[in-house]
C-alpha positions as CSV (number, residue, x, y, z in Angstrom):
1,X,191.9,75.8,109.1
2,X,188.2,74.6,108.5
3,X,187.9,74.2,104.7
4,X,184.2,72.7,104.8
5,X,180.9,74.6,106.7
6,X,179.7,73.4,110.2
7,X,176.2,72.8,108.3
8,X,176.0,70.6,104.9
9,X,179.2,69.6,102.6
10,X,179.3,72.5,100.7
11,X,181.0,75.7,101.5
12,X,178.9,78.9,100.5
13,X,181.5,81.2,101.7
14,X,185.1,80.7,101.8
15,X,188.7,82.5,102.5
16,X,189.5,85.6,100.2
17,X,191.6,85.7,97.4
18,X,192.7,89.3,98.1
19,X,192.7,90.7,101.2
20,X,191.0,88.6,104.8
21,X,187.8,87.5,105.7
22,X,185.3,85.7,103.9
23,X,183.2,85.9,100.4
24,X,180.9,84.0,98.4
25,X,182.1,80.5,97.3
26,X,179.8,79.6,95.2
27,X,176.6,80.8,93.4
28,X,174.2,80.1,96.8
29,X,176.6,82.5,98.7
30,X,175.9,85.2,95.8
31,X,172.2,84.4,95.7
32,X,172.2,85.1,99.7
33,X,174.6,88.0,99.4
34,X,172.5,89.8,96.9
35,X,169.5,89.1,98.5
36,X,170.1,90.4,101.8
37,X,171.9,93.9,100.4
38,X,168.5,94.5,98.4
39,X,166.2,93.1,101.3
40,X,168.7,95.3,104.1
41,X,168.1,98.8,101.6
42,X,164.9,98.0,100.8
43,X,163.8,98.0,104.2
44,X,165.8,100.6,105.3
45,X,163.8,103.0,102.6
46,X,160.7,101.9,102.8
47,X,160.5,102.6,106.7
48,X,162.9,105.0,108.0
49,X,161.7,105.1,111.4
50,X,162.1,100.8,111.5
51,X,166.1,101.1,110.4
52,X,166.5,98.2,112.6
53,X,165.0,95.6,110.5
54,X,167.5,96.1,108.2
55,X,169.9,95.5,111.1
56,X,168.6,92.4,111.8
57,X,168.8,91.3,107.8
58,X,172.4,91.7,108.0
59,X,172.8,89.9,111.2
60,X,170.6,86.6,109.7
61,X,173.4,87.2,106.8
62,X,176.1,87.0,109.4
63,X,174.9,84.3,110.8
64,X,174.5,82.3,107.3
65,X,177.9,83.1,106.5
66,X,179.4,81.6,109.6
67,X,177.0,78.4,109.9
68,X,177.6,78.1,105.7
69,X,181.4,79.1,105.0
70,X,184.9,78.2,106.2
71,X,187.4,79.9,108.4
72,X,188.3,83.1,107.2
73,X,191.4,84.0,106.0
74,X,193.7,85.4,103.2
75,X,195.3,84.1,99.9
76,X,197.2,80.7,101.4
77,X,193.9,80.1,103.4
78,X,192.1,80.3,99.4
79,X,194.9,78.2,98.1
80,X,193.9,75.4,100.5
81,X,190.4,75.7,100.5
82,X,191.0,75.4,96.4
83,X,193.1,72.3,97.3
84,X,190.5,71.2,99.5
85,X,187.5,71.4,97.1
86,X,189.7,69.8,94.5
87,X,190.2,66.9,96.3
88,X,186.9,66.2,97.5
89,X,186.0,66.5,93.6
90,X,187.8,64.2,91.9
């Protein structure tokens, strides 16, 4: 398992607690998370006939998540990317 991101030392996005896949690891992930939802339905309102460019929002998200986070995974994948951080903490 990859517990740090291919880009920088710090993980944005890591394992779920609950569940499999990836979520926000910190407050940068949320920032970009939150970002991109109101930036993906904001364009999608403002122009419905240009949908698309919300499409590619969520795809530059995609795309930050995988370059900024760890593998995905499930709770024992979160217990060692807790581990993990711990370590390179102290």
């Amino acid at each position: 398992m990859r517990t740090s991101p291919l880009l920088g030392r710090k993980a944005w996005f890591g394992p779920r607690r609950m569940g499999w896949g990836l979520s926000p690891a910190s407050a940068e992930g949320w920032v970009v998370s939150a970002v991109a939802a109101a930036a993906a339905v904001g364009l999608a309102v403002a122009d419905r006939r240009a949908r698309w460019t919300a499409l590619l929002v969520v795809i530059v998200l995609l795309v930050i998540v995988f370059v900024k986070g760890t593998s995905p995974g499930g709770a024992r994948e979160w217990e060692d990317f807790q581990a993990s951080k711990d370590q390179r903490g102290r």
